[in-house]
C-alpha positions as CSV (number, residue, x, y, z in Angstrom):
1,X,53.6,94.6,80.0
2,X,52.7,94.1,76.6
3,X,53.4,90.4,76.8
4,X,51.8,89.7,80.1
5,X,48.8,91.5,79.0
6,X,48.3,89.8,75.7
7,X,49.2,86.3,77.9
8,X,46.2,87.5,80.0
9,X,44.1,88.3,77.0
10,X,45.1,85.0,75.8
11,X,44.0,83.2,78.9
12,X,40.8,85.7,79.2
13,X,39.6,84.2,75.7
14,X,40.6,80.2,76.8
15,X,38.0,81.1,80.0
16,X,35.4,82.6,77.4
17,X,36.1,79.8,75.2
18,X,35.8,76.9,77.9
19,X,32.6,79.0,79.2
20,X,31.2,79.0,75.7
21,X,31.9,75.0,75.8
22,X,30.5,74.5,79.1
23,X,27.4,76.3,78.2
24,X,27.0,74.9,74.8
25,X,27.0,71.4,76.9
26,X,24.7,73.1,79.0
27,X,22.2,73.5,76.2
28,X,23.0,70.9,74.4
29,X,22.1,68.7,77.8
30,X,19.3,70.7,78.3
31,X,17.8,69.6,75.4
32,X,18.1,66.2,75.6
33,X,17.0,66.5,78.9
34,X,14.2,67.9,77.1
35,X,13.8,65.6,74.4
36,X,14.2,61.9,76.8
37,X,11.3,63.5,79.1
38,X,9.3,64.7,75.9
39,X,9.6,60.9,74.9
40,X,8.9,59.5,78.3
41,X,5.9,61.7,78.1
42,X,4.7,60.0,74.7
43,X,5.6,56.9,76.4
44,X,4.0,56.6,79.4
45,X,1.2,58.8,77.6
46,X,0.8,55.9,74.9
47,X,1.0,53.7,78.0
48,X,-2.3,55.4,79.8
49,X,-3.7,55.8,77.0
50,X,-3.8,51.6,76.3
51,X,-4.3,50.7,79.8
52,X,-7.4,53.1,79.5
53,X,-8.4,51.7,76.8
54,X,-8.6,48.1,77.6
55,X,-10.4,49.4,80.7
56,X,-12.6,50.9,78.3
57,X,-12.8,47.4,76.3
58,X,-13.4,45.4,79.9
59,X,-15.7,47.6,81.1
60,X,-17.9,47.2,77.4
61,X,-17.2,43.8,77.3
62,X,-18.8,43.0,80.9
63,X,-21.5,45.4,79.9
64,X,-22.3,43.7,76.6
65,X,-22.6,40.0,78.2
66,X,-24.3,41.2,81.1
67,X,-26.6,43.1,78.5
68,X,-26.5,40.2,76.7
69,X,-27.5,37.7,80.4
70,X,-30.1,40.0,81.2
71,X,-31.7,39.9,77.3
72,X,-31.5,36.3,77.7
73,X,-33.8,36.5,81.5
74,X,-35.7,39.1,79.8
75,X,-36.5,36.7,76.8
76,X,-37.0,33.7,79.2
77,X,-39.0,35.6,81.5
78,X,-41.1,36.6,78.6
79,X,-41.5,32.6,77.2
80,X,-42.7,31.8,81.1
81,X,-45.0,34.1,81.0
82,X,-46.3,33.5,77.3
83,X,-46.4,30.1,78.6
84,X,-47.8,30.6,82.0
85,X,-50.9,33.2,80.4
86,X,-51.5,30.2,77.6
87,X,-51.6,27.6,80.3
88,X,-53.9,30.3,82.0
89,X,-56.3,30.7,78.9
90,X,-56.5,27.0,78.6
91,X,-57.3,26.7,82.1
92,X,-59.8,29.3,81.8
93,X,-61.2,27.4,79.0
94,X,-61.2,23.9,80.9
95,X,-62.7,25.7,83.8
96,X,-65.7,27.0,81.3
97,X,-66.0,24.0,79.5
98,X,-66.4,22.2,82.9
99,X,-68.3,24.6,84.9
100,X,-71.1,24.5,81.5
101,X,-70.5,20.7,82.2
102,X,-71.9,21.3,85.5
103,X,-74.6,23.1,84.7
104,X,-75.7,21.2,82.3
105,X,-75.8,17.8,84.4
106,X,-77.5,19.9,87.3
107,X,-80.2,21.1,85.3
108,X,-80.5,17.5,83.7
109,X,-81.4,16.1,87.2
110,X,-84.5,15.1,88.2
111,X,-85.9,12.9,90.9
112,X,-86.5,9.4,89.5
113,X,-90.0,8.3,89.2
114,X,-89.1,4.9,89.4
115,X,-86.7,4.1,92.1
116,X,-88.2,6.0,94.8
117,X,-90.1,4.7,98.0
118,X,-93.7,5.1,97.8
119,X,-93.7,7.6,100.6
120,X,-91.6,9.8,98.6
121,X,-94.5,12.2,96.5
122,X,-92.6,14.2,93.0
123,X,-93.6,17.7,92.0
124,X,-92.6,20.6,89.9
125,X,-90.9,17.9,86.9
126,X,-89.4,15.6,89.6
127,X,-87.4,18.8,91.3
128,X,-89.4,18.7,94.3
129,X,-89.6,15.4,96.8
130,X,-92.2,15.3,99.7
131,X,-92.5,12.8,101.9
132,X,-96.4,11.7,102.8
133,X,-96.0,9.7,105.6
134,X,-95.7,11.5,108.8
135,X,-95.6,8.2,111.0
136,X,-91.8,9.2,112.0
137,X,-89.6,7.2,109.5
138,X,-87.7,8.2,106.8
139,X,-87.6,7.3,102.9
140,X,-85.3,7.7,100.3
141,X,-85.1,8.3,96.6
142,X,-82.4,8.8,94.4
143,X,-82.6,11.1,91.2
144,X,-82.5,9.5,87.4
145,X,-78.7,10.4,86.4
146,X,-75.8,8.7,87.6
147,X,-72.8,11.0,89.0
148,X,-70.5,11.0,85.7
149,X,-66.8,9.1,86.0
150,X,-64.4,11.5,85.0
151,X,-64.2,15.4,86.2
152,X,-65.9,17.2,89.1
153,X,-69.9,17.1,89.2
154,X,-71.6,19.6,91.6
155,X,-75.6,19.8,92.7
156,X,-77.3,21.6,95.0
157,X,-80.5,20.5,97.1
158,X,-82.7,23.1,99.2
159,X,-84.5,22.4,102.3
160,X,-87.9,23.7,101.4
161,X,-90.0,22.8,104.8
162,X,-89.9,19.9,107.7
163,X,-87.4,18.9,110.1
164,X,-85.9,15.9,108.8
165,X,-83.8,15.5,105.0
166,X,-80.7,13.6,104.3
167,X,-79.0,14.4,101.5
168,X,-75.7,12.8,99.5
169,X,-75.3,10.0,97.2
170,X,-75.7,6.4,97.0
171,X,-75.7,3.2,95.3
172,X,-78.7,2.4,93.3
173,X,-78.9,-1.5,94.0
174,X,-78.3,-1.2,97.5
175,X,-80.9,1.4,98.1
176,X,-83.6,-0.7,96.1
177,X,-82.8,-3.7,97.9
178,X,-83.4,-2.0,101.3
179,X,-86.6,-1.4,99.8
180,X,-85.9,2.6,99.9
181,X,-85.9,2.3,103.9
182,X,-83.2,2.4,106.4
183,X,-80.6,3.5,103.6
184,X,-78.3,5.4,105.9
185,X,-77.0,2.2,107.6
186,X,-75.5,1.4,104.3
187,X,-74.9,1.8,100.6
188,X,-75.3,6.0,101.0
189,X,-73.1,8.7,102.1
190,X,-74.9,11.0,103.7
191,X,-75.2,14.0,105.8
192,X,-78.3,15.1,107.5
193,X,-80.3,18.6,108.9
194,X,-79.2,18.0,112.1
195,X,-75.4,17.2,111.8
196,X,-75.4,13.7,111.8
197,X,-72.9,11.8,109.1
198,X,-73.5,8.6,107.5
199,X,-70.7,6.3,105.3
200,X,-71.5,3.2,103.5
201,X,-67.7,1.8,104.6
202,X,-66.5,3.8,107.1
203,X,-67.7,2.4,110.8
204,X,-65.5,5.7,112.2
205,X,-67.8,7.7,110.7
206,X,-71.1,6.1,110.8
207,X,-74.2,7.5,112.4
208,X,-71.2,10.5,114.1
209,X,-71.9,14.3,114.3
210,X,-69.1,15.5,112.3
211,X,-71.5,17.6,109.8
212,X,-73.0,21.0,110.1
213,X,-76.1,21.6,110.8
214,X,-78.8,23.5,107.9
215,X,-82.2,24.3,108.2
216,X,-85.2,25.1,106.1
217,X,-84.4,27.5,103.0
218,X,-80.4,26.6,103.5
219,X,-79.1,25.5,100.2
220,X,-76.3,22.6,100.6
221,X,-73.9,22.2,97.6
222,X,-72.6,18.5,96.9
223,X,-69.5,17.9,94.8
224,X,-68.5,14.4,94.1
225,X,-65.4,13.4,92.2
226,X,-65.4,9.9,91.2
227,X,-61.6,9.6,90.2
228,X,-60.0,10.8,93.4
229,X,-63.0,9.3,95.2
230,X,-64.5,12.1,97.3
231,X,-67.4,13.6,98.4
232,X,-67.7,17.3,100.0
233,X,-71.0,19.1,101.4
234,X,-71.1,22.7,101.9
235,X,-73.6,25.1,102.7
236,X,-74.4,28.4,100.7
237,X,-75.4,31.1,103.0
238,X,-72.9,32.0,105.5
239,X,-70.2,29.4,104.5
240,X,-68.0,31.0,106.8
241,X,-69.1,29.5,110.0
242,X,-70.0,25.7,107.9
243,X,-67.1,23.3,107.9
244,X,-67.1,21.8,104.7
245,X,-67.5,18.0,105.1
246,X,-65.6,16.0,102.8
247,X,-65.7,11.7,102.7
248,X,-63.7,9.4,100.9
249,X,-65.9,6.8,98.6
250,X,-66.2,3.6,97.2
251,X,-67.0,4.2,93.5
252,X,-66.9,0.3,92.3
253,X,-70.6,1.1,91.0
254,X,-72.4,3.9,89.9
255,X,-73.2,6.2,92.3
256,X,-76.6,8.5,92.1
257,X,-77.4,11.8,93.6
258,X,-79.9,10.7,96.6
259,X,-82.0,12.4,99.6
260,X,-83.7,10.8,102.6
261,X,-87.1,12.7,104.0
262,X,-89.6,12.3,107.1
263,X,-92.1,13.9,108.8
264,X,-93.2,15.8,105.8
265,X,-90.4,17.1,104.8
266,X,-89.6,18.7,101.8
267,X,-86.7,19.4,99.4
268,X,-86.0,20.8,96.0
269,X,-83.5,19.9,93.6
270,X,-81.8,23.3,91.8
271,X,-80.9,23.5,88.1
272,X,-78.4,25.7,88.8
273,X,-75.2,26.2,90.9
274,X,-75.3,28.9,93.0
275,X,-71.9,30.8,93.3
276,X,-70.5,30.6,96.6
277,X,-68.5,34.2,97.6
């Protein structure tokens, strides 16, 4: 008994022992178990961590060139407009410089003395043209300053009283030759009080009613640009309802600010140029 007990003792302590083992494995795999995730962790931890971060770069990198694109518009947009606000100013100035040029070459006009038909009576500093006839013709006079070359010239005539005036522009030579009769048939450009058009070369327009019509006290403005050869009438009051006539011209000789009158008619020159709004 003693023997088989001690055997069992024996084997008792081999099946503690091998437990004792096993559990020690246990641990010991346990452990590691503990330690290879623990490392994974770091691992794919380190590995977030990266891919974050050159998210983070990507995401600061697109932000600093399109920072960077739109400083660039910003700064372009800014130049245009510098540019656009000088280009503005000096525009503004141009404009100035030739709206005084206006001015000044519309009060400068006055009705010449000289070439003039006899008919045609001057008053008020050779502003104001009458005609003295009243036998149902019409004469013409053109004033002492030749329409300048270069930029836009503007004047303005005023039906005073009467029921016939012309008014426009013409060529000096011609109109003396014709003796200061008959001009609209040729070497004017014309547009008279009751809507009639006249054109020194153009037989489509001749003697045509294609103008509006004005009346005494209207105010017609005339602006005549020798370089791009044109010639455009408009009326001040109402220009709403006026069509603005506009005429190409022949400007191989100078070309003079010029008005026809009959039956007593009379018309004034303006120094200044009213604004049209």
């Amino acid at each position: 008994m003693q023997d088989s007990f001690k055997q069992k003792f024996n084997e008792i302590n081999q099946t503690l022992e091998q437990k004792e083992k096993e559990q020690k494995n246990m641990k010991e795999q346990y452990e590691q178990t503990i330690k290879d995730n623990k490392k994974q962790y770091e691992q794919e931890k380190q590995v977030m961590m990266n891919k974050f971060e050159d998210e983070q770069n990507k995401i600061k990198q697109e932000f600093n060139q399109n920072l960077n694109q739109k400083i660039s518009e910003l700064q372009e947009t800014l130049t245009k407009l510098d540019q656009i606000n000088k280009a503005k100013l000096e525009q503004e100035k141009l404009n100035k410089i030739e709206l005084e040029k206006i001015q000044l070459y519309s009060k400068s006009l006055s009705f010449s003395d000289t070439y003039r038909h006899n008919y045609c009576q001057l008053s008020v500093d050779g502003k104001v043209l009458a005609d003295t006839s009243n036998n149902g013709y019409h004469y013409y006079c053109h004033c002492e300053q030749a329409i300048p070359k270069t930029g836009k010239t503007q004047f303005a005539f005023q039906m005073i009283s009467g029921s016939y005036v012309m008014v426009g522009i013409g060529f000096r030579e011609i109109m003396q030759k014709n003796n200061y009769t008959s001009c609209y048939q040729t070497g004017t450009y014309l547009i008279s009080n009751s809507g009639i058009t006249y054109s020194h070369h153009n037989n489509d327009l001749q003697s045509k009613q294609v103008s509006f019509k004005f009346k005494n006290n209207d105010i017609i403005i005339i602006e005549v640009c020798i370089e791009h050869k044109y010639i455009k009438w408009s009326r001040l009051n109402n220009p709403q309802l006026t069509f603005i006539v506009q005429l190409d011209i022949d400007t191989s000789k100078e070309l003079y600010p010029c008005v026809g009158v009959g039956w007593e008619s009379q018309i004034k020159l303006l120094d200044n140029i009213p604004i049209q709004s």
